[in-house]
Backbone as CSV, one residue per row, in Angstrom:
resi,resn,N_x,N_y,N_z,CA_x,CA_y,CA_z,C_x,C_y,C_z
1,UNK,22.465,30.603,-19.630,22.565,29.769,-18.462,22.478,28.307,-18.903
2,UNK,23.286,27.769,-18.252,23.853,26.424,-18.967,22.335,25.098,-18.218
3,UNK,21.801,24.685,-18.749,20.877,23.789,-18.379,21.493,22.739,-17.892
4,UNK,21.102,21.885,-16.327,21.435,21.102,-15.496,20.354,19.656,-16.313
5,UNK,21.541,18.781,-16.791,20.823,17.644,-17.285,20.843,16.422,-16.278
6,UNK,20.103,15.942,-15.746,20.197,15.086,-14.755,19.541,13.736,-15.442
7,UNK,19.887,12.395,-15.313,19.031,11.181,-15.702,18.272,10.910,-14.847
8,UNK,17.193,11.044,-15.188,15.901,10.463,-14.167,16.294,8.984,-13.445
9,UNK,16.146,8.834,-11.853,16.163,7.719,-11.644,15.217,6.752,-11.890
10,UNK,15.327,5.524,-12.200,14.696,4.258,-12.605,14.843,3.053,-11.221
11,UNK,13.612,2.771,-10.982,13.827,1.742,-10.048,14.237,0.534,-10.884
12,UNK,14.757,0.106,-9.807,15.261,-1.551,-9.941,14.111,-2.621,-9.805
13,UNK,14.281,-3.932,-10.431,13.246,-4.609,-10.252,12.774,-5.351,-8.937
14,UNK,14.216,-5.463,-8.238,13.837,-5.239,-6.461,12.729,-4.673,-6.370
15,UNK,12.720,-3.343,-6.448,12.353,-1.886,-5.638,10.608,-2.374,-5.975
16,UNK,10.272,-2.558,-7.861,8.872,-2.853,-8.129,8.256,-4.045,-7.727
17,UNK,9.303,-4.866,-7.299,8.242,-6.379,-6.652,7.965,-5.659,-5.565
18,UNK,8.628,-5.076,-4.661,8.457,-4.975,-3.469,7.467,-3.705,-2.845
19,UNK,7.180,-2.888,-4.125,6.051,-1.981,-4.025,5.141,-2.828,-4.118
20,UNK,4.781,-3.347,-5.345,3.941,-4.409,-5.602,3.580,-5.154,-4.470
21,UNK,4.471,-5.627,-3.577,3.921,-6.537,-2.413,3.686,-5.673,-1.322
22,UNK,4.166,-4.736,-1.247,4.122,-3.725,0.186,2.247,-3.722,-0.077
23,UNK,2.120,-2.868,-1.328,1.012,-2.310,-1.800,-0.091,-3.965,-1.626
24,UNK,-0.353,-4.793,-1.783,-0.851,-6.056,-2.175,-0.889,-6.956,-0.397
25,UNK,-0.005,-6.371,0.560,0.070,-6.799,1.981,0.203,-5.681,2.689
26,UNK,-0.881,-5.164,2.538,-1.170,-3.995,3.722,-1.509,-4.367,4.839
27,UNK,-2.522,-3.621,5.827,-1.906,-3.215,6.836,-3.639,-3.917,7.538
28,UNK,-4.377,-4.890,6.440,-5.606,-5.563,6.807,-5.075,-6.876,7.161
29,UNK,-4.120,-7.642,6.719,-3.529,-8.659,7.153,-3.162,-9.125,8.593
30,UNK,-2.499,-7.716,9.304,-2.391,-7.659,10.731,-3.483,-7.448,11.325
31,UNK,-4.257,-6.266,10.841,-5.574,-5.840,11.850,-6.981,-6.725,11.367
32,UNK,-7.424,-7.188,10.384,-8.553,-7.947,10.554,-8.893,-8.967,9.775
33,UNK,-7.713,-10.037,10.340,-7.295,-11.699,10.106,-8.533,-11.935,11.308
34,UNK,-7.490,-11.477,12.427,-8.339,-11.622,14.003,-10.587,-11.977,13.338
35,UNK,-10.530,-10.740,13.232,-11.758,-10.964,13.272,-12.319,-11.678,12.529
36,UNK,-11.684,-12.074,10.963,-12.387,-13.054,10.391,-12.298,-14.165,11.077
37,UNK,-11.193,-14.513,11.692,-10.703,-15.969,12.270,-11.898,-16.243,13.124
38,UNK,-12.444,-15.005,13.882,-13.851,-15.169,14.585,-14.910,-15.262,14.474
39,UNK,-15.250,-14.647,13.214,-16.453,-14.596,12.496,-16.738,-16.318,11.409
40,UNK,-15.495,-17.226,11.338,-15.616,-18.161,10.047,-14.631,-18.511,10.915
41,UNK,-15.192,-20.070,11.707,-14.095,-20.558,11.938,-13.485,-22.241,11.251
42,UNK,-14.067,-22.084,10.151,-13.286,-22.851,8.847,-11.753,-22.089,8.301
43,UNK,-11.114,-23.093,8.545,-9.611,-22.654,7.856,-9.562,-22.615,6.528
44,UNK,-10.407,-23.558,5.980,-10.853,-24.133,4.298,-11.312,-22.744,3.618
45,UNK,-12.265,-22.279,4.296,-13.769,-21.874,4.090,-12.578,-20.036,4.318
46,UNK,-11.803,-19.808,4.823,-10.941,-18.920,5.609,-10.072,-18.550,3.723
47,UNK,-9.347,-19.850,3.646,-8.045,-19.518,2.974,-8.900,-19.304,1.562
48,UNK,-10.201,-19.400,1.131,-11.110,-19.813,-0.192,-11.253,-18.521,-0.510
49,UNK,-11.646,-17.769,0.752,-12.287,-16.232,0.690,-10.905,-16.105,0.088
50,UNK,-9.754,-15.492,0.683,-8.438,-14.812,0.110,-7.953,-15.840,-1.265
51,UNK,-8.267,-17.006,-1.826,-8.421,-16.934,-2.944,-8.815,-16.338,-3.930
52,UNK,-10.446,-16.399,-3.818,-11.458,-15.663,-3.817,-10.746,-14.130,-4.102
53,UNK,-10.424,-13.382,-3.325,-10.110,-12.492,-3.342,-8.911,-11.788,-4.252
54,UNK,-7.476,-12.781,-4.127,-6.686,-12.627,-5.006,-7.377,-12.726,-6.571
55,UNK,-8.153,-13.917,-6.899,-8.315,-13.470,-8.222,-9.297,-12.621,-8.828
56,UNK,-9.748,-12.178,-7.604,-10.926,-10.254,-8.379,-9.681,-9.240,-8.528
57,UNK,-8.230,-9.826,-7.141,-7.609,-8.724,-7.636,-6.622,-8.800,-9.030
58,UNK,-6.454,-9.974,-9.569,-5.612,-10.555,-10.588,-6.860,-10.167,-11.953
59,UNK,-8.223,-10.018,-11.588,-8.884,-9.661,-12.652,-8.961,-8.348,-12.934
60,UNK,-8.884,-7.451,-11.355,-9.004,-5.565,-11.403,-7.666,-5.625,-12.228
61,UNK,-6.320,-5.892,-12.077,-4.732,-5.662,-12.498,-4.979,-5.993,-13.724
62,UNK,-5.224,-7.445,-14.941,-5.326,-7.420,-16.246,-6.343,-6.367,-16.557
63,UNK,-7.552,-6.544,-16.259,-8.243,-5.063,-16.727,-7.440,-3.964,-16.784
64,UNK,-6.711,-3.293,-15.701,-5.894,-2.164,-15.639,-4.516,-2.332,-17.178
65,UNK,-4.215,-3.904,-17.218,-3.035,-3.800,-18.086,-3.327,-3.625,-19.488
66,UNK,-4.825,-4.075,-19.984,-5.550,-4.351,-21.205,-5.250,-2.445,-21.391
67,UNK,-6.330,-1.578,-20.527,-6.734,-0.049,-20.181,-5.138,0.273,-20.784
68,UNK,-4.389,0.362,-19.820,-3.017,0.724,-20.385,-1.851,0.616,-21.573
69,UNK,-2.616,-0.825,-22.256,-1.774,-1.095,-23.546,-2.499,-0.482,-24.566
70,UNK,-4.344,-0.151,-24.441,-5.027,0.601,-25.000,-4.963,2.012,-25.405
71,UNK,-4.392,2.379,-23.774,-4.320,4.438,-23.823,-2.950,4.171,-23.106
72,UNK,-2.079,4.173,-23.307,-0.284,3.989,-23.057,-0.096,5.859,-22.347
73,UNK,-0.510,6.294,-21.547,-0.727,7.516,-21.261,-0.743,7.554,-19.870
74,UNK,0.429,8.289,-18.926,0.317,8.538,-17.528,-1.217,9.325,-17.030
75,UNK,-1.521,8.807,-16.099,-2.708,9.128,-15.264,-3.402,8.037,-14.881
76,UNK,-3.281,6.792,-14.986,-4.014,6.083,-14.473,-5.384,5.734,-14.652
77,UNK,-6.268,5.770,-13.554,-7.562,5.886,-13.118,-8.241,7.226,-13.931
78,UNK,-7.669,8.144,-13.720,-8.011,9.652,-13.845,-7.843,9.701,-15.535
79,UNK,-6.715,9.169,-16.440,-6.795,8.957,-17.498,-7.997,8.122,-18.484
80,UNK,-8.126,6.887,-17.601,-8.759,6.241,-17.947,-10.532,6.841,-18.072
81,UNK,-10.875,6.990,-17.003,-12.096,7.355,-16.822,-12.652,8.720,-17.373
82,UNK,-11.475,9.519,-17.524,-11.347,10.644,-18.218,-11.988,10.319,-19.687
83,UNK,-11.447,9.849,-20.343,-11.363,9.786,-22.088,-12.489,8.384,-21.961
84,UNK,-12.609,7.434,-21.348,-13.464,6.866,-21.406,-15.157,7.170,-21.329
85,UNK,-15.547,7.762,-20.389,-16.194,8.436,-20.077,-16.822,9.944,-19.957
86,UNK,-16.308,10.742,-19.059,-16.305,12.171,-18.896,-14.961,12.617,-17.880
87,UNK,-14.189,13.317,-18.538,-13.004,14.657,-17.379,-13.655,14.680,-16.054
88,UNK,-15.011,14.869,-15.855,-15.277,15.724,-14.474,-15.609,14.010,-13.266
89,UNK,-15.604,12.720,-14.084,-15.556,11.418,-14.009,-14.147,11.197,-12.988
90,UNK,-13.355,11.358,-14.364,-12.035,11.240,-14.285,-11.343,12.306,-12.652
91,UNK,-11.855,13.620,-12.547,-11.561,14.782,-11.695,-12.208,13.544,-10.261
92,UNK,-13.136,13.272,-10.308,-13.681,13.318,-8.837,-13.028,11.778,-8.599
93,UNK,-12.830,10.581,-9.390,-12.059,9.756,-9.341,-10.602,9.696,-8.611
94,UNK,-10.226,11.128,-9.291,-8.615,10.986,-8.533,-8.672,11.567,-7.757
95,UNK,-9.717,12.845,-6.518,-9.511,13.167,-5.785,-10.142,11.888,-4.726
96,UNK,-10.938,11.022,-4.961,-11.200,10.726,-3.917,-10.465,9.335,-3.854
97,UNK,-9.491,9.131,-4.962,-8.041,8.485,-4.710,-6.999,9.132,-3.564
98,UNK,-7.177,10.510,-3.862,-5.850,11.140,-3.156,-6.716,11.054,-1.541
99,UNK,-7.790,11.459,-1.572,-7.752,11.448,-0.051,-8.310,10.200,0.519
100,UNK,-9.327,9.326,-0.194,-10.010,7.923,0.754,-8.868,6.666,0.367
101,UNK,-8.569,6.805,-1.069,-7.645,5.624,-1.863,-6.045,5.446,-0.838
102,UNK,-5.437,6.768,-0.782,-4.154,7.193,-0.137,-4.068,7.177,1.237
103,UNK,-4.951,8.521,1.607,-4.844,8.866,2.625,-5.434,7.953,4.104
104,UNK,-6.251,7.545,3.804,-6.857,6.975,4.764,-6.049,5.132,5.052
105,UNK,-5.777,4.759,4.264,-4.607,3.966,4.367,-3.581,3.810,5.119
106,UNK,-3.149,4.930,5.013,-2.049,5.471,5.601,-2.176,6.080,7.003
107,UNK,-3.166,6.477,7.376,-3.733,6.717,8.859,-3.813,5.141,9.254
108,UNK,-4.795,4.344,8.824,-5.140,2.893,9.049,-3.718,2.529,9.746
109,UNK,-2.994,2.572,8.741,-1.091,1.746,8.722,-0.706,1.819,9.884
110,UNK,-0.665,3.450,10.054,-0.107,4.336,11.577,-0.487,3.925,12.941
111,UNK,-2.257,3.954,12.581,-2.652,3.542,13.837,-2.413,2.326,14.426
112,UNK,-2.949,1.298,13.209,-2.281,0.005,13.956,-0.860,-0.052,14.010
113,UNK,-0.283,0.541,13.576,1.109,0.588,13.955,1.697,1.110,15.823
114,UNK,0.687,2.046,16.041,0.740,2.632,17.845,-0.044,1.538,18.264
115,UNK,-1.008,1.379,17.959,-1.642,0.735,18.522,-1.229,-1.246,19.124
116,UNK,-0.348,-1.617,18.193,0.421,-3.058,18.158,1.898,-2.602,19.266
117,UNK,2.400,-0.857,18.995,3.395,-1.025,19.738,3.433,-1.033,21.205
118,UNK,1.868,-0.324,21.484,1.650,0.047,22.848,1.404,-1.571,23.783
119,UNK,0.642,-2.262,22.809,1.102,-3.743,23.480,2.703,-4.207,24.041
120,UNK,3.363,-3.858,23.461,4.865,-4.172,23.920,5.419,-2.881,24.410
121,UNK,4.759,-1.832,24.785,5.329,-0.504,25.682,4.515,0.195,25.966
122,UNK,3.878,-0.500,27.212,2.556,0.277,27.319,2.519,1.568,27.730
123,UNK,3.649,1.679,28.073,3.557,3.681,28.176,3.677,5.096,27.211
124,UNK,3.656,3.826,26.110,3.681,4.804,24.303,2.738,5.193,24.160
125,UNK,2.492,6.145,23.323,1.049,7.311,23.117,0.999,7.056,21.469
126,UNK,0.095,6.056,21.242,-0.207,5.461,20.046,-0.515,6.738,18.869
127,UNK,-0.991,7.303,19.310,-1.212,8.759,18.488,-0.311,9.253,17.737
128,UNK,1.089,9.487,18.972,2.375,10.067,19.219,3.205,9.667,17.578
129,UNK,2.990,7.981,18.230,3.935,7.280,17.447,4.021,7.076,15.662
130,UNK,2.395,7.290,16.081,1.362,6.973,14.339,1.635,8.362,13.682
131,UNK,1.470,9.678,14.246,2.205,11.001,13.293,3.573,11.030,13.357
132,UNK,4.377,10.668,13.997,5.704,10.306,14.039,6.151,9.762,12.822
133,UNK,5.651,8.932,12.253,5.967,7.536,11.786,5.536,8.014,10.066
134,UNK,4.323,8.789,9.938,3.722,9.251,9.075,4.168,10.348,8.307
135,UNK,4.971,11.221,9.343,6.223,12.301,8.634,7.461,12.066,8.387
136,UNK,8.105,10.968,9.277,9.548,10.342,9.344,9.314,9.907,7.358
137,UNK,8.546,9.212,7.367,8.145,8.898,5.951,8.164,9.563,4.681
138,UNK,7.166,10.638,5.117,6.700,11.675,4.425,8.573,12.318,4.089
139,UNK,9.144,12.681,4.738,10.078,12.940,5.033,11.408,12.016,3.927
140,UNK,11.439,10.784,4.072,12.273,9.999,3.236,11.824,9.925,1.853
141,UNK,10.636,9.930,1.838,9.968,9.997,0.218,10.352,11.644,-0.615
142,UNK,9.658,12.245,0.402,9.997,13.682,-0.610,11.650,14.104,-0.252
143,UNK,12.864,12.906,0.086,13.770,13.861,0.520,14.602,13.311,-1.456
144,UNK,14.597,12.067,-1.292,14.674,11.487,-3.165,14.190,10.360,-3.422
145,UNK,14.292,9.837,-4.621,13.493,9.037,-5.149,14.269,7.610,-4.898
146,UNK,15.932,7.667,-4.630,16.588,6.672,-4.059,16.690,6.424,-2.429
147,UNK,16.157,7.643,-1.613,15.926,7.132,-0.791,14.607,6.615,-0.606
148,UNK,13.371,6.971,-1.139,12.118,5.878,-1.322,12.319,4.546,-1.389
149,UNK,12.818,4.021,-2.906,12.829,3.118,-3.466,13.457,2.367,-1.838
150,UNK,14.627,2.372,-1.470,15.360,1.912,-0.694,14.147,1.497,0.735
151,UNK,13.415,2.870,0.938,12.660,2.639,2.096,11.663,1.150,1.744
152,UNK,11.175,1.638,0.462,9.995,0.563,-0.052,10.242,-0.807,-0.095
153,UNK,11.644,-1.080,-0.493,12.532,-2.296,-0.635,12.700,-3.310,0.889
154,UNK,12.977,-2.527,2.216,13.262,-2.568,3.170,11.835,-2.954,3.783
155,UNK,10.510,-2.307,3.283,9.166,-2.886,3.565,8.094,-4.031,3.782
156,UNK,8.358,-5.012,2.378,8.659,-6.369,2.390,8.915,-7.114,3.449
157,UNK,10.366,-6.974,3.744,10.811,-7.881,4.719,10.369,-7.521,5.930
158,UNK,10.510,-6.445,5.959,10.178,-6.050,7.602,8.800,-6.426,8.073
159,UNK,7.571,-6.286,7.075,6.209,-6.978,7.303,6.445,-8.700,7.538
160,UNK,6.839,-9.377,6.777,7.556,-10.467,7.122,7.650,-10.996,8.162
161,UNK,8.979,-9.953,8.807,9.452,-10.489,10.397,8.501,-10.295,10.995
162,UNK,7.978,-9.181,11.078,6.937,-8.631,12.118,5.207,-9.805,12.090
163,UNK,5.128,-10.602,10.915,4.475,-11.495,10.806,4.969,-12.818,11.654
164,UNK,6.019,-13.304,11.025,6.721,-14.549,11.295,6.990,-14.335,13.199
165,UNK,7.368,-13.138,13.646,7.765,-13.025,14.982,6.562,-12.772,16.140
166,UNK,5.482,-12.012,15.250,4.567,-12.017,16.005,3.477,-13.336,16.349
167,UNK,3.200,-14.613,15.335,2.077,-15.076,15.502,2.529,-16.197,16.258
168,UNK,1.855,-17.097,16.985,2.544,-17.934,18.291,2.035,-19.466,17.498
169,UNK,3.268,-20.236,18.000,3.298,-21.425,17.428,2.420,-22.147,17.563
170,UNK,1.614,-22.968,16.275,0.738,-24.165,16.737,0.608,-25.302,17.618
C-alpha cells in the first residue's frame, strides 16, 4: 500500500504575528479596563501598570526563549518542568494548562462575547450565543490547519474594529 505523503502546512508570518497578538489582546482588555478605570483614576498611574505589565510579560517570553534554545524539544511548559525538575511537575503543569490555562479563557471570551452582544440585541440568550460561538470555532480549527491559521489572521483586526467602534469619542 502506497504511503500518502502530504507536506505539513507551515504558517505564514501573517498568521504568527497575529496569534501572537490575538493571544497577547485577549478578552481582559474589553471586560476589565472598565473597572480599573474605576478603581485608579490616574491615566499616568493607568497606562504605568500595563507597562508594568508588558515587561513581566517580555521577561516570562525571553525566559521561555533562553528554556527553548536550551532544550530545543516540543512540549513547552510540560517539557520544561519535566526534565528540569520532576515528570509528575511537568504532568500536573500541563493539565492544569489544558483546563484553567485554555479552557477557562475561552469560556471568559464567549461570555463576554453574549454578554456585549445582548447590549445591542437585547433579546439574545448570551449563553446561546457563547456555546454557539465556542463550537462554530471548535469546528474551523479541527476542520484544517489552513482554515485556523486564516480564522486566527482575521482575529486581530476584528478585535480592532470592535475596539475602535465601540469606545465613544473624547
Amino acid at each position: 500500500m502506497p504511503e500518502l505523503s502530504r507536506t505539513p502546512y507551515k504558517i505564514t508570518f501573517l498568521t504568527g504575528v497575529a496569534i501572537v497578538i490575538a493571544n497577547m489582546v485577549g478578552t481582559g482588555v474589553f471586560t476589565s479596563l472598565g473597572f480599573q478605570v474605576l478603581g485608579i483614576q490616574s491615566g499616568f498611574a493607568l497606562l504605568m501598570l500595563w507597562l508594568v505589565g508588558g515587561l513581566i510579560a517580555l521577561c516570562g517570553a525571553v525566559c521561555y526563549g533562553e528554556l527553548a534554545a536550551a532544550m530545543p524539544r516540543s512540549g513547552g511548559e510540560y517539557h520544561y518542568l519535566s526534565q528540569i525538575y520532576h515528570p509528575a511537575l511537568g504532568f500536573l503543569s500541563g493539565w492544569v494548562s489544558a483546563t484553567v490555562g485554555f479552557a477557562a479563557p475561552t469560556a471568559l471570551a464567549a461570555l463576554a462575547l453574549g454578554t456585549y452582544a445582548r447590549s445591542v440585541w437585547p433579546d439574545l440568550q448570551p449563553q446561546w450565543l457563547s456555546v454557539t460561538v465556542v463550537l462554530l470555532l471548535t469546528l474551523v480549527h479541527g476542520t484544517s490547519t489552513r482554515a485556523a491559521a486564516g480564522c486566527r489572521s482575521s482575529s486581530p483586526p476584528l478585535k480592532w474594529w470592535c475596539w475602535l467602534f465601540s469606545s465613544e469619542p473624547a
